[in-house]
C-alpha positions in Angstrom: -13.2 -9.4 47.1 -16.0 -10.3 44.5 -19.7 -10.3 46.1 -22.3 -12.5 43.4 -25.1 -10.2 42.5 -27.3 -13.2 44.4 -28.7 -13.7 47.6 -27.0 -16.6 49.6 -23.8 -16.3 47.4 -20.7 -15.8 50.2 -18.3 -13.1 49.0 -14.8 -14.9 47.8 -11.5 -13.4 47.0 -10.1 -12.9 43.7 -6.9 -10.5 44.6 -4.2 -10.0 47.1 -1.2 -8.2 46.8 1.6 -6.4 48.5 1.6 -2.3 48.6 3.4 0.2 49.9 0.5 2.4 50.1 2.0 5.0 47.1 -0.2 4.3 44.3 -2.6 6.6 42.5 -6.2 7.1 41.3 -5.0 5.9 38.2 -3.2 2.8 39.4 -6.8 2.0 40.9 -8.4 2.9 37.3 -5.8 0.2 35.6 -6.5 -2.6 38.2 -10.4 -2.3 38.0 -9.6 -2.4 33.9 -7.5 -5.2 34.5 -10.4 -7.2 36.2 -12.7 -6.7 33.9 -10.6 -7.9 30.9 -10.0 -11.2 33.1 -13.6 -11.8 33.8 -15.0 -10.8 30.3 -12.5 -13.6 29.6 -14.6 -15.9 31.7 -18.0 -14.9 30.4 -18.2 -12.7 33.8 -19.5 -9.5 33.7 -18.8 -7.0 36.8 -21.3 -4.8 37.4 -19.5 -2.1 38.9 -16.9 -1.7 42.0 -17.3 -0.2 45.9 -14.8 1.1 48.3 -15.1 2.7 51.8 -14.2 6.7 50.5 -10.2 5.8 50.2 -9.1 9.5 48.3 -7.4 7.4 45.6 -10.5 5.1 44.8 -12.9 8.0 45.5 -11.5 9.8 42.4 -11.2 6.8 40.5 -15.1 6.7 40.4 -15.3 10.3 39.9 -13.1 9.8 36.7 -15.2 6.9 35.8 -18.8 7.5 36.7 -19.4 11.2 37.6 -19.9 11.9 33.9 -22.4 14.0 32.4 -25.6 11.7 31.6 -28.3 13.7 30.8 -31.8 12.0 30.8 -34.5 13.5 28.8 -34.6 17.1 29.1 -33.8 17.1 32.9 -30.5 18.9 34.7 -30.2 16.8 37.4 -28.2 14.4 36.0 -25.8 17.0 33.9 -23.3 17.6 36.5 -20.2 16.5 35.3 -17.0 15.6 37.0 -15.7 17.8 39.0 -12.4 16.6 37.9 -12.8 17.2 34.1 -12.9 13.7 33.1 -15.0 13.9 29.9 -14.9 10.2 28.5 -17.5 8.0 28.0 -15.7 4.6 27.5 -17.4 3.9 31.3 -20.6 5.0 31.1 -21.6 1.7 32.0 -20.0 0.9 35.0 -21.6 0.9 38.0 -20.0 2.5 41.3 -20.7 2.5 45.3 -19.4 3.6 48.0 -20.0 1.6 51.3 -23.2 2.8 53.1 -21.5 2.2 56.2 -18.9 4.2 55.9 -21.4 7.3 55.1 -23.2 6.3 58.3 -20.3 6.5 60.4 -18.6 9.4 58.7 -21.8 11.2 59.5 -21.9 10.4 62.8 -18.6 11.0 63.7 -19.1 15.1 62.1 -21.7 15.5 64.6 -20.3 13.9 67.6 -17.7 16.6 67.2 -17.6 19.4 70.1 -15.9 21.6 67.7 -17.6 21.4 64.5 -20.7 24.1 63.8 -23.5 22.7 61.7 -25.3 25.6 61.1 -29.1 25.4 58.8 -30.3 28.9 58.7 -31.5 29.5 62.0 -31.3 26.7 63.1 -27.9 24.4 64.2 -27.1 20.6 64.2 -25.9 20.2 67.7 -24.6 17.2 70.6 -26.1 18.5 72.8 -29.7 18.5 71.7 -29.2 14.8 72.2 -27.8 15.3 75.4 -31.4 16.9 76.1 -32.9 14.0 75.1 -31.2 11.6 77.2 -32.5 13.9 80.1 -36.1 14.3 78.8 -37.2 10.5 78.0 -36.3 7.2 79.4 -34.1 4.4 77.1 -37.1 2.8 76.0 -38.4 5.4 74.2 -35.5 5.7 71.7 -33.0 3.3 72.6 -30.1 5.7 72.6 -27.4 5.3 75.3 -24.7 7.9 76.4 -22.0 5.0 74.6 -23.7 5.9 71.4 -23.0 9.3 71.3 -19.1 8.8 72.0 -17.1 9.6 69.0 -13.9 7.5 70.0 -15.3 4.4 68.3 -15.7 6.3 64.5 -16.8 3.0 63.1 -19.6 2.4 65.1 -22.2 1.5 63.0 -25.0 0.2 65.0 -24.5 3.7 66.8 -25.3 5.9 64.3 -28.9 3.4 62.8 -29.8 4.4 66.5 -29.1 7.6 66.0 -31.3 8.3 63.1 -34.1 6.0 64.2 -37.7 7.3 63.4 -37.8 7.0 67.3 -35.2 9.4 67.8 -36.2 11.9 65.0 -40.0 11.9 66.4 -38.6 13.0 70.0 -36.7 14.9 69.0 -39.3 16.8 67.4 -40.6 17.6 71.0 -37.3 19.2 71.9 -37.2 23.2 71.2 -35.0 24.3 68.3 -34.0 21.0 67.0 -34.9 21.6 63.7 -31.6 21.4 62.1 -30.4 18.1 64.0 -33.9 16.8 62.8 -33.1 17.9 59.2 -29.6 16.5 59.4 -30.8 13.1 61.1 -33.4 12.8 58.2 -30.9 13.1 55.3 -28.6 10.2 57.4 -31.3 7.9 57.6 -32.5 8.4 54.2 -28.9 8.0 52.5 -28.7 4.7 55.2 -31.6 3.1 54.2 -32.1 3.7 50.3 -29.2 1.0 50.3 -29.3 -0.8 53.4 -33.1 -1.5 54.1 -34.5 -4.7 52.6 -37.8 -3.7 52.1 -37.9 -0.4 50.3 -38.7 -0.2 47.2 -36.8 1.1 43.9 -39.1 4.8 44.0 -38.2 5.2 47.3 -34.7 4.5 47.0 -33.8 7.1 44.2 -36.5 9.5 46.3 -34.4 9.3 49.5 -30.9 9.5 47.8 -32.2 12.3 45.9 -33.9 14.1 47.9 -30.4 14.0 50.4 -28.1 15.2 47.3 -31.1 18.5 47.0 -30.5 19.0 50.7 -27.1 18.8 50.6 -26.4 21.1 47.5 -29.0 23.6 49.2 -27.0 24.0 52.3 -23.7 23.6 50.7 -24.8 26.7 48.6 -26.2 28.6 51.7 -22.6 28.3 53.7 -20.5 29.5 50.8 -22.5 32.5 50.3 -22.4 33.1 54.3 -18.9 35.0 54.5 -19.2 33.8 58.4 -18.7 30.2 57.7 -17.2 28.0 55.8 -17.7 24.3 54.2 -14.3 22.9 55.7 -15.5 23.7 59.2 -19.5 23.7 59.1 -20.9 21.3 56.8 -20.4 17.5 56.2 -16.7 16.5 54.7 -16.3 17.0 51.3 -15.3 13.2 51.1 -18.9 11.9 52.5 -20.7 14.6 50.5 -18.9 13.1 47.2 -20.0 9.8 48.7 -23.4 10.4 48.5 -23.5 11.8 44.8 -21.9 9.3 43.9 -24.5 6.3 45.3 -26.9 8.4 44.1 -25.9 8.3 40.4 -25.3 4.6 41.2 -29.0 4.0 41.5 -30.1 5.4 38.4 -27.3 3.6 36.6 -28.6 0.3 38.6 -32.1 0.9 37.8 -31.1 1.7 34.0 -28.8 -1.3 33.5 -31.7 -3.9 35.0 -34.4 -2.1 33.4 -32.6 -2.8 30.0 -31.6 -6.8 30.7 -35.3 -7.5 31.3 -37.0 -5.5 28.9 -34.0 -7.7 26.2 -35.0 -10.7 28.1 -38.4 -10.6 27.3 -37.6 -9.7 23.9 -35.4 -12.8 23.5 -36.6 -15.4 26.5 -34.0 -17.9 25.3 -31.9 -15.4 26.8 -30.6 -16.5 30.5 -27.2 -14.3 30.1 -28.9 -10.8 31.6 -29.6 -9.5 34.5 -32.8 -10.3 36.5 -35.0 -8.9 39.0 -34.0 -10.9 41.7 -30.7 -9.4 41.5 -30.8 -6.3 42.1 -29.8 -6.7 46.0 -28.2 -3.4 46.6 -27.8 -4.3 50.9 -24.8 -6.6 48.9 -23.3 -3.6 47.1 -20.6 -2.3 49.5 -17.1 -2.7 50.6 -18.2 -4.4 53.6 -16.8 -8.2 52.2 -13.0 -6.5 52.4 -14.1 -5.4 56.0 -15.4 -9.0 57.1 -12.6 -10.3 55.6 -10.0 -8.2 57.3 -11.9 -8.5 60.7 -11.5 -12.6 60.5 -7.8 -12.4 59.1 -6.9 -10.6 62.3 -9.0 -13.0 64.9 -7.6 -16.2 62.7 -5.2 -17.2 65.2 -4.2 -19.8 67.5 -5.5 -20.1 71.2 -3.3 -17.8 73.7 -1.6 -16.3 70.6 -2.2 -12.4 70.3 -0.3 -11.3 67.3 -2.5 -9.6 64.8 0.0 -9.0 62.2 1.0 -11.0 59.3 2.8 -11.1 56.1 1.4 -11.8 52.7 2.0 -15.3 52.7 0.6 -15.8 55.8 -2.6 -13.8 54.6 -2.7 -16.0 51.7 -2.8 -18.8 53.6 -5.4 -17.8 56.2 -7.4 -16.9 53.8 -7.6 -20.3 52.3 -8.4 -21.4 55.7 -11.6 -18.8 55.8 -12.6 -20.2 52.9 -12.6 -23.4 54.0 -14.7 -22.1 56.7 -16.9 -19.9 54.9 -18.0 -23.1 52.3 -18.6 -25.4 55.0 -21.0 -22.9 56.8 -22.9 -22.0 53.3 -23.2 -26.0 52.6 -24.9 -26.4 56.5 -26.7 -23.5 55.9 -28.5 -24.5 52.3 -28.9 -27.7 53.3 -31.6 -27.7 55.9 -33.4 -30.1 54.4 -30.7 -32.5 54.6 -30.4 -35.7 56.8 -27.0 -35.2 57.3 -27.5 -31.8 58.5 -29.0 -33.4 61.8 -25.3 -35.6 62.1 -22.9 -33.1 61.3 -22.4 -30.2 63.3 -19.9 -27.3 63.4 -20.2 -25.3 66.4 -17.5 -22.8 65.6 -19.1 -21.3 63.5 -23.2 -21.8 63.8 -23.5 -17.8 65.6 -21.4 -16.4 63.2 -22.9 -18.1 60.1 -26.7 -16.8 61.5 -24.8 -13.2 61.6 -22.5 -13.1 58.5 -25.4 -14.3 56.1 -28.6 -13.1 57.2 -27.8 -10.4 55.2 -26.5 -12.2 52.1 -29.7 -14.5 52.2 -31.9 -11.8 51.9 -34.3 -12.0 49.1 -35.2 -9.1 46.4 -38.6 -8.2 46.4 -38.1 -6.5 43.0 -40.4 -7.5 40.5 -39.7 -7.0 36.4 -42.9 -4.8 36.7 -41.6 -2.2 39.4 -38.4 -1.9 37.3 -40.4 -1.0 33.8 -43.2 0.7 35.2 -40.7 3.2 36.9 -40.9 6.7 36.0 -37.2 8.2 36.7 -38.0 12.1 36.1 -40.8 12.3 38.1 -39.5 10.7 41.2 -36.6 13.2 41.5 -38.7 15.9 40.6 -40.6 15.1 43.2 -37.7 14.8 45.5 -36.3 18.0 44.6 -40.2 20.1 44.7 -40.1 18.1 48.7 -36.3 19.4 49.0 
C-alpha cells in the first residue's frame, strides 16, 4: 500500500502478489529497491517504508537504516547495526515501524501472568491494576476488566486506556507501583510521539528518546543481574528494536524536512520538495495494509461467510474498495457541493467519518519549528531526565 505524505489523501495500492511465506530480509531489501526505481521513474519520491515488526522486514530496516550517523560530536546516534551492515547507499531512507503494533506488543508483555518485569526494587505487575479496579470507580480512569484481557493481542484502544494520564496519576496513589508507572510512561510516550496530532516536533524526539534511554538503562541493569534475564523479564527484543528504530526515524524525518525547506527558500521556484504541512507522522504506519486486509475479509455478499480468497479474487475486491474508497473521499471534499445534498451513500457515511478522520488531520508544523530546532539539546535533555 502507498500512503500520500498529505492529509486527506486515501491510501491506494500499488502491489499484490502471491507468496509462500519463504522469502528473506533480502528479498524485502530487493522489492523496496524495486519500488523506488519505478517511482523515481514517475518523478515519485518515497520517503521511506513501515511494517508491523515482521522478523524479515524488521532486519531489512536494520540493514538499511540502523547505520552509524553521527551528528556533531554526540554518541547517541553512533550505534551502528547490530547486524554489521556498514553501507551508506541508504542513509536517506526513511523507516517505521507501526505505532500500533508497539502499543499492543507492549500491552500484551504485561498482561502476561508469567512474565517478571522487574525495575530495581520495584516490578511491573497485573495485578497492580487489578488494585486499581478495586480502589476507584470506572470514571476515574476508564479502564474495564476487558481491557486488561490479553486474549485479544491486538487491542489497541486497550492499551491508549491503559497508559492514559488518568491511569498513570492513580496509579501513583497505589503503594509500590513505581515500576508499572515507569513502564506505562515509556508506552505512552513511544504511543504518542507518533500517534498524537498535536505534539510538537521537540516533544516527539524528547519522548522517543527519552524511552530508547530508559529502555537501554534497564536492558543494561537485567544483563548484569545473573538472577534474570532479557528473554524472560524485559520487553521482546522485537518491540525494543521497534522503538530504536522509530526513534532514528524522527531525526531522519526532521533532517530530511528541515533540508527541503531550508532549499525551498533558497530556490522558491522550487515546488518539488517537501513541505511543512507534510510531515504527518499519525500517516506513517503499516496500518493502510491492516485496513485493507480488515475490508478484503468483510467484502462479501449478504449470508455468505467465507473469508478466504485467492489472488484473483483479492485483485478484484480490491478494485471494488477502491471504487468505494473514491466515492467516500469525493463526498467527503466536497461539502460545499450542491450535489452533496442529492447524492447520498449510506454504506459507507460511518465508516468514512472513522477511516479518515485520521487522514484529514492537519500538520501544525510550521517551516519555523523545523529550522529553529535544536537536535543535540533535546536528547540531551532526554537522556539528563532519563
Amino acid at each position: 500500500m502507498a500512503q500520500p505524505s498529505l492529509p486527506g489523501a486515501l491510501s491506494f495500492c500499488i502491489s499484490i502478489f502471491g507468496t509462500n511465506n519463504h522469502f528473506s530480509f533480502t528479498d524485502v531489501n530487493n522489492r523496496w529497491e524495486k519500488m523506488i526505481q519505478m517511482a523515481s521513474n514517475q518523478n515519485i519520491h518515497v520517503l521511506g517504508f513501515s511494517s508491523d515488526g515482521d522478523p524479515r522486514l524488521l532486519k531489512a530496516m536494520l540493514y538499511r537504516c540502523m547505520v552509524q550517523e553521527p551528528v556533531s560530536e554526540c554518541l547517541w546516534l553512533k550505534l551502528g547495526s547490530p547486524l554489521g551492515y556498514n553501507s551508506t547507499s541508504h542513509k536517506h531512507q526513511i523507516c517505521i515501524q507501526d505505532t500500533t503494533y508497539i502499543g499492543t506488543k507492549l500491552r500484551t508483555r504485561l498482561l502476561k501472568p508469567s512474565v517478571v518485569l522487574p525495575m530495581g526494587r520495584y516490578a511491573a505487575s497485573l495485578t497492580h491494576f487489578q488494585c486499581l479496579i478495586d480502589s476507584y470507580s470506572k470514571d476515574k480512569h476508564f479502564l474495564t476488566k476487558s481491557d486488561l484481557n490479553s486474549i485479544d493481542k491486538m487491542n489497541f484502544r486497550a492499551a491508549e486506556k491503559m497508559c492514559s494520564d488518568n491511569v498513570i496519576e492513580f496509579m501513583k496513589s497505589i503503594p509500590d507501583t513505581n515500576g508499572t508507572v515507569a513502564y506505562l510512561s515509556i508506552m505512552q510516550f513511544v504511543i504518542s510521539a507518533f500517534n498524537d496530532h498535536n505534539i510538537s516536533i521537540k516533544d516527539s524526539i524528547y519522548k522517543l528518546w527519552f524511552a530508547v534511554f530508559f529502555l537501554r538503562k534497564w536492558k543494561l541493569w537485567i544483563t548484569s543481574n545473573k538472577s534474570y534475564s532479557c528473554t524472560a523479564n524485559f520487553i521482546s527484543i522485537n518491540s525494543y528494536h521497534c522503538i530504536k528504530i522509530n526513534a532514528h526515524a524522527i531525526i531522519k524525518l526532521v533532517n530530511t524536512f528541515k533540508t527541503s525547506v531550508l532549499n525551498i527558500e533558497k530556490e522558491p521556484n522550487n515546488t518539488s520538495g517537501l513541505i511543512p504541512s507534510m510531515f504527518v507522522p499519525w500517516l506513517y504506519s503499516s496500518q493502510p495494509c491492516e485496513q485493507l486486509f480488515r475490508t478484503t475479509r468483510s467484502l462479501t455478499s449478504t449470508f455468505n461467510t467465507a473469508v478466504n480468497f485467492s489472488i484473483k479474487e483479492l485483485m478484484n475486491r480490491v478494485k471494488r474498495i477502491e471504487m468505494l474508497n473514491s466515492i467516500s473521499n469525493d463526498l467527503g471534499n466536497s461539502k460545499n457541493n450542491e450535489e452533496n445534498d442529492i447524492y447520498k451513500f449510506p454504506r459507507n457515511i460511518k465508516q468514512t467519518s472513522m477511516s479518515t478522520s485520521v487522514s484529514r488531520s492537519l500538520s501544525n508544523i510550521t517551516s519555523d519549528m523545523l529550522t529553529s530546532l535544536n537536535l543535540n539539546s533535546t536528547i540531551n535533555n532526554a537522556f539528563d531526565d532519563c
